[in-house]
C-alpha positions in Angstrom: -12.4 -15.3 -28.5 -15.5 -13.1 -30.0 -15.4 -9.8 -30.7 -18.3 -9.5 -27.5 -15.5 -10.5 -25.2 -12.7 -8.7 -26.2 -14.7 -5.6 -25.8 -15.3 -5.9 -22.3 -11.7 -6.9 -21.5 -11.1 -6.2 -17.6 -8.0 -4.4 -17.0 -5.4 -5.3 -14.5 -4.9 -2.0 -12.8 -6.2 1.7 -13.9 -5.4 4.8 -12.0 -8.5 6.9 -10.8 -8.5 9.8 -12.0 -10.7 12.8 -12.2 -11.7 16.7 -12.1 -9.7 17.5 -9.6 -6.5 16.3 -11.0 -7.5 18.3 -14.3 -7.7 21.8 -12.2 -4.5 21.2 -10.1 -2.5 20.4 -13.4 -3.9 23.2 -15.0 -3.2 26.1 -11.9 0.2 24.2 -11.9 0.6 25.2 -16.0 -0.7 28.9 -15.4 1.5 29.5 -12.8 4.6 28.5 -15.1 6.4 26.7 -12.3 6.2 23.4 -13.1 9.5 22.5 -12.2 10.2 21.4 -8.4 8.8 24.2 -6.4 6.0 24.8 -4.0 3.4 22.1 -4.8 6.2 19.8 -4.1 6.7 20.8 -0.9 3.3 20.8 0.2 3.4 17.5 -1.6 5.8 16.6 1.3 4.1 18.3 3.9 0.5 16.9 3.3 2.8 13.1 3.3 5.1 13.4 6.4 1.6 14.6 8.0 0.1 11.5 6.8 2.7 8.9 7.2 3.5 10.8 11.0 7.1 11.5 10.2 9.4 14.3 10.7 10.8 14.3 7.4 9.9 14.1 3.7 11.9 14.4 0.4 9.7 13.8 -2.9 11.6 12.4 -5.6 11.3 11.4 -9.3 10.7 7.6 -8.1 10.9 5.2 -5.3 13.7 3.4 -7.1 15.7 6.8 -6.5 14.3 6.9 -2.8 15.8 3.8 -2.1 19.3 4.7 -3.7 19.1 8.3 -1.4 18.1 6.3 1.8 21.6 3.9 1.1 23.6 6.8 0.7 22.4 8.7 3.4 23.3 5.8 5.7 26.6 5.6 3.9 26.2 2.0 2.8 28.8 1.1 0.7 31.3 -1.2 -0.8 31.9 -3.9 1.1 28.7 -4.1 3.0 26.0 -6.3 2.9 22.4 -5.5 2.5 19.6 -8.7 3.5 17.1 -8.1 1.1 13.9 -10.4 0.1 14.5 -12.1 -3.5 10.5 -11.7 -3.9 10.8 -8.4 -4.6 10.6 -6.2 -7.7 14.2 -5.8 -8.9 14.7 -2.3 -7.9 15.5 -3.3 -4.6 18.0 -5.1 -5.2 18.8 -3.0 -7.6 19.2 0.2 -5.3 22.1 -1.5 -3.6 23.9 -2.5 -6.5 24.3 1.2 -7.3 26.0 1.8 -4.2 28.7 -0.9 -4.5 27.1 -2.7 -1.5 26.0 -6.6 -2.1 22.4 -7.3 -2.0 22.2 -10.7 -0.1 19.3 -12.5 -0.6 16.7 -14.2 1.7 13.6 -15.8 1.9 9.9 -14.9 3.1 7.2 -16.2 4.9 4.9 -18.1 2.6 2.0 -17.1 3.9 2.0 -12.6 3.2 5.3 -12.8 1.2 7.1 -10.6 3.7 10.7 -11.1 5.0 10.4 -11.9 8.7 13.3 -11.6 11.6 13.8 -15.5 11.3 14.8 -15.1 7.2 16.7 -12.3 7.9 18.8 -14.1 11.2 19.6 -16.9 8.4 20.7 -14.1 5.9 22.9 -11.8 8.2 26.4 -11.7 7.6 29.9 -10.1 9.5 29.7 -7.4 6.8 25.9 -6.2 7.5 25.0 -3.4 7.7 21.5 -2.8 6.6 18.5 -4.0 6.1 15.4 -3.1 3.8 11.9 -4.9 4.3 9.1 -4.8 1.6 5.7 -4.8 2.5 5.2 -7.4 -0.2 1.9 -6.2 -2.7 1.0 -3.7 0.4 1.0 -6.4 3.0 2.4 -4.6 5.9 5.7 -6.4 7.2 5.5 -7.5 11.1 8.8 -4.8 11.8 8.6 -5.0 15.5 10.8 -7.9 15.7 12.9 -7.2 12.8 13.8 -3.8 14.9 14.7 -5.7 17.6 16.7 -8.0 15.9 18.5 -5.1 13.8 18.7 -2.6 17.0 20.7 -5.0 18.6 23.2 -5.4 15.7 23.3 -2.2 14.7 21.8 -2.2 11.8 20.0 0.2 9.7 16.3 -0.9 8.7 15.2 0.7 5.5 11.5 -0.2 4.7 10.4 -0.3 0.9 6.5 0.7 1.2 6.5 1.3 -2.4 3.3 -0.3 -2.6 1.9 0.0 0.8 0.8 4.0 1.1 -2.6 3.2 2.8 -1.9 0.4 4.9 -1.2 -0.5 8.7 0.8 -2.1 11.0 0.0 -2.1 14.8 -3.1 0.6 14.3 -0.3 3.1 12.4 0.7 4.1 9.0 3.0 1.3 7.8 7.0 2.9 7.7 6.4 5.2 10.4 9.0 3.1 13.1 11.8 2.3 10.0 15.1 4.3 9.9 14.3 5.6 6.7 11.0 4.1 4.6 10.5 4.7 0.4 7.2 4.9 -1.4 6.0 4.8 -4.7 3.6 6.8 -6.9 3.8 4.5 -10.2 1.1 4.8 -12.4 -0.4 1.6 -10.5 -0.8 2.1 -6.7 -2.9 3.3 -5.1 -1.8 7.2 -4.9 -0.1 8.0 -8.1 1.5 10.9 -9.8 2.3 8.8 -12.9 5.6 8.8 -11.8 7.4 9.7 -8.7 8.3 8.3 -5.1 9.0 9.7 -1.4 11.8 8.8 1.2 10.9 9.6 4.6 13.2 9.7 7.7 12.9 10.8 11.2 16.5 11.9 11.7 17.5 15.4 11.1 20.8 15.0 9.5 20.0 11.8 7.1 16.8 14.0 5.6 19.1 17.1 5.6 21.9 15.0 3.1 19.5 13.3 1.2 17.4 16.7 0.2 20.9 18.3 -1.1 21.7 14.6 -2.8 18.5 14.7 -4.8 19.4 17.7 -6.7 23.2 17.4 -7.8 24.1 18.2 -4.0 23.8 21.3 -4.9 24.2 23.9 -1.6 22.9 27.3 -0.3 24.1 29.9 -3.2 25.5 33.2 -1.3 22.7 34.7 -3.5 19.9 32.8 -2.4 16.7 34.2 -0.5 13.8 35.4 -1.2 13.7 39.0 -3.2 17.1 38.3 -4.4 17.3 38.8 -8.1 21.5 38.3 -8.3 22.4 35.7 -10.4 22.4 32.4 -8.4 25.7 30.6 -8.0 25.4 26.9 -7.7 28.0 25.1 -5.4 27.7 21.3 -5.7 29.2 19.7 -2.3 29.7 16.4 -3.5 28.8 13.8 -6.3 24.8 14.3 -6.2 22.1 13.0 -8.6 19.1 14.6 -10.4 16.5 13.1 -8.6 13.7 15.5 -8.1 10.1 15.3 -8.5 7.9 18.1 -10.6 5.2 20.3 -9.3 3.5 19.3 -12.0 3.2 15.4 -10.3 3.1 17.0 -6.8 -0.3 18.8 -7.7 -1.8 15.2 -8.6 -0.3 13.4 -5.7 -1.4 15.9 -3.3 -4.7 15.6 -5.1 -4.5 11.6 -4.7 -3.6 12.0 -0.9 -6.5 13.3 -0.1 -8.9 10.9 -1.4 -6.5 8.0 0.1 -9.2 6.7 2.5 -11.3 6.4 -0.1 -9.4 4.4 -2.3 -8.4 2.1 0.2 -11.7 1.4 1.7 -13.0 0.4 -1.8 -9.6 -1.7 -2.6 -10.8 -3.3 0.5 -14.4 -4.0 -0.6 -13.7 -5.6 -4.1 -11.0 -7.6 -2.0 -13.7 -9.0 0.2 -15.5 -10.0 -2.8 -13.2 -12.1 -4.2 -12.3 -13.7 -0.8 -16.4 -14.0 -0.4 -16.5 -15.6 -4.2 -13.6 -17.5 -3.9 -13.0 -18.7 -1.1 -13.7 -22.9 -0.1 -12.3 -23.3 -3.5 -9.7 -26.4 -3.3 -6.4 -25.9 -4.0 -5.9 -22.0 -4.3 -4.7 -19.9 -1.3 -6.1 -16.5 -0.8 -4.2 -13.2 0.4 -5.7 -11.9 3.4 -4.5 -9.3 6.5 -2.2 -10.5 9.3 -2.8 -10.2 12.5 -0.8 -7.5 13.1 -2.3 -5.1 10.6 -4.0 -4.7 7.5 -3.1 -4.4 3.7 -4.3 -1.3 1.2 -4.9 -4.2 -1.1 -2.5 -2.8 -3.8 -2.6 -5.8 -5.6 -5.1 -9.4 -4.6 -2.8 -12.2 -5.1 -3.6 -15.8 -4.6 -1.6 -18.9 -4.6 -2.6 -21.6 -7.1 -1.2 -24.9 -5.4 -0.8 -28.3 -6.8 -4.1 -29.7 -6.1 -5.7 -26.9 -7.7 -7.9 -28.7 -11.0 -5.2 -26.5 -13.3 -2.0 -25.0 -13.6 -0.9 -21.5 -12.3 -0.3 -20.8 -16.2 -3.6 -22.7 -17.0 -5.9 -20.4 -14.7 -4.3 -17.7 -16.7 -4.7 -18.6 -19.9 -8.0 -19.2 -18.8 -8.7 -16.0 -17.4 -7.2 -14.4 -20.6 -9.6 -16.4 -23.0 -12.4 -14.6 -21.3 -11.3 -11.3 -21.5 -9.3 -10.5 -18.3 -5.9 -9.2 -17.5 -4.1 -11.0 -14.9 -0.5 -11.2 -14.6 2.2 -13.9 -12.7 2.7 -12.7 -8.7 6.6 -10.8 -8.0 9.5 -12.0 -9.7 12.4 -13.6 -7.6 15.1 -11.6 -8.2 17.9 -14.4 -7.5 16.7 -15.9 -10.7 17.1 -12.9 -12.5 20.0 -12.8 -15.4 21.0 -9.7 -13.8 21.8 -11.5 -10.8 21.9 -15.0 -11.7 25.4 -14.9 -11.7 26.3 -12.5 -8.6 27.6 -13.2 -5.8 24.4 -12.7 -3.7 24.7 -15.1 -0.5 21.1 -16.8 -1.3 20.8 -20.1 0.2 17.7 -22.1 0.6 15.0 -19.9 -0.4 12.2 -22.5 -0.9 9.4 -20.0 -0.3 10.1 -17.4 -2.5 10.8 -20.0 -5.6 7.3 -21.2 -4.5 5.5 -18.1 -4.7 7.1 -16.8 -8.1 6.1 -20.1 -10.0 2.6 -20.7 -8.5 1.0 -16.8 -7.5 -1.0 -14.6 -9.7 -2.7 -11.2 -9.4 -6.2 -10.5 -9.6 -7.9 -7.3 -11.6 -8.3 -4.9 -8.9 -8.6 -0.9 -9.1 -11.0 1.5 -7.8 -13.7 1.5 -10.7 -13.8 -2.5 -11.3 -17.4 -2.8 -11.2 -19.6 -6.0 -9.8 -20.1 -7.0 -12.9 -16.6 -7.5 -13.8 -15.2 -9.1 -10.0 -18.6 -11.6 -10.4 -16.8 -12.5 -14.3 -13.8 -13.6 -13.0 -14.9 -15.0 -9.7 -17.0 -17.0 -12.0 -14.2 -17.9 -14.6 -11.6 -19.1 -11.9 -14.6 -21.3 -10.2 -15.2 -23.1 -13.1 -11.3 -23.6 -14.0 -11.0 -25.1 -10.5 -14.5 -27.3 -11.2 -16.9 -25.9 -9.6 -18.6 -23.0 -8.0 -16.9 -22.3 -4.5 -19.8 -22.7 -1.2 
């Protein structure tokens, strides 16, 4: 590799960031509440507005959204929660912490989403939830998963964590899930370098979960505003420290509002690679379902058998000349964390599929053309030969 090259190395991901970010951190500093405080809840107000739900609690990530929205529902030990194995490990994860068993199932191969078919073969006596991932911001098809779930009575949880920006049915993905989490990592699409959001339409859920977050701590007798008595904290049950700064909320609200934006650009560069890339024999490109359409939080494609190299070949090759790409999601099941669970997964051909032959394209708001024609051009000649 010359020196050339590894100077111009295209990123995976990067974060936009600008101006306006700088000012809102810096009226968040002079104001010397940087805690969790008002930012954070217009944070939550500008979201709920967004995503058109009643009910927003910001927290300090989506990994701690998820665990709230178990709680809330009082899952517990000795229930079962269907959740996709292509999925990052936090969701899994999330119901480990509650005692509950994460039971694995499959997805369909074609936008890595868990349908109501994978999750029939999944469901158990002891089921009593559910959480879908909108897999890389592909919006799950929910409709019939609700139905499915309604009918058993069984709580759907929706991990978004990646979709903020995308739609399913014309509206903002999450909006008809019991409770739906999001995350603002330092590489989706509206970040606050760290941080998440769980929002729920029911009252009471929202109402536990907000007191959770902090300790579970409850209305001090000395609370109110122009009280300056000593407050005295009454914790109502076990609770966790889960709360966001105002420090993050100032950037996220910041973020939010440039959301169209981003999107409609993630969009655009996504179009170019399908444009650059597509005719090529042998790889399988991610595009929007029927139903809806994808932020584009991450361009994934599949590199199948008859493609002219390896999935670890086309990255090597990709890394020669100077660009970041990265193997698609992980399959949990075959994680030594759970290897040797007791998880219920069966046959889940698909998802072993996906995690051995998927990969993720550079894509983030300032890749220039320059850059997406470089490594349209480097997977076209590792496949042998310029796409039509």
């Amino acid at each position: 590799m010359t020196a050339e090259i590894v100077l111009a190395r295209v990123s995976l991901t990067k974060p936009w960031l600008g101006a306006e970010e700088t000012e809102a951190l810096a009226e968040v500093v002079a104001s010397g509440l940087i805690g969790q405080g008002p930012k954070v809840k217009e944070f939550e107000a500008g979201f709920s507005a967004r995503q058109e739900v009643r009910h927003a609690i910001a927290t300090s990530s989506c990994t701690a959204a998820l665990h709230l929205a178990l709680v809330a529902a009082g899952i517990g030990p000795g229930d079962d929660v269907v959740v996709p194995s292509l999925s990052h490990i936090a969701t899994a994860n999330s119901v480990t912490y509650v005692g509950a068993r994460p039971v694995f199932c499959d997805v369909d191969p074609a936008t890595g989403d868990i349908t109501a078919e994978t999750i029939r073969a999944a469901l158990t006596l002891d089921t009593r939830a559910v959480i879908v991932v909108d897999h890389c911001g592909m919006p799950v098809d929910l409709d019939p998963i609700r139905e499915l779930c309604d009918r058993h009575e069984i709580t759907v949880i929706e991990d978004a964590g990646s979709a903020v920006g995308s739609l399913y049915k014309g509206r903002p993905v999450g909006t008809d899930a019991d409770m739906t989490v999001w995350s603002f990592h330092s590489d989706k699409v509206v970040t606050t370098g760290e941080g998440g959001m769980l929002t729920i339409h029911r009252a009471d859920w929202a109402a536990r979960a907000r007191t959770l977050r902090e300790h579970s701590r409850g209305p001090s007798p000395t609370d109110g505003q122009g009280s300056v008595q000593p407050r005295q904290d009454v914790s109502l049950e076990i609770g966790f420290n889960y709360c966001m700064t105002d420090l993050q909320a100032a950037v996220g609200t910041v973020q939010l509002g440039r959301l169209a934006q981003v999107v409609a650009r993630r969009r655009e560069i996504a179009g170019m690679y399908v444009a650059g890339l597509a005719g090529l024999k042998g790889l399988r490109l991610v595009v929007d379902p029927p139903y809806g359409t994808t932020n584009f939080q991450s361009f994934w494609v599949e590199v199948q058998p008859c493609f002219a190299t390896s999935r670890e070949g086309l990255l090597s090759r990709l890394a020669d000349a100077g660009i970041s790409a990265t193997c698609g999601t992980m399959a949990t099941h075959r994680q030594p964390a759970y290897r040797w669970r007791e998880t219920g997964h069966a046959r889940l051909q698909h998802t072993d599929r996906l995690t051995d032959s998927s990969l993720i394209l550079p894509l983030f708001h300032e890749l220039d053309t320059v850059s997406i024609h470089r490594i349209i051009n480097t997977i076209q000649t590792a496949g042998g030969g310029s796409a039509p």
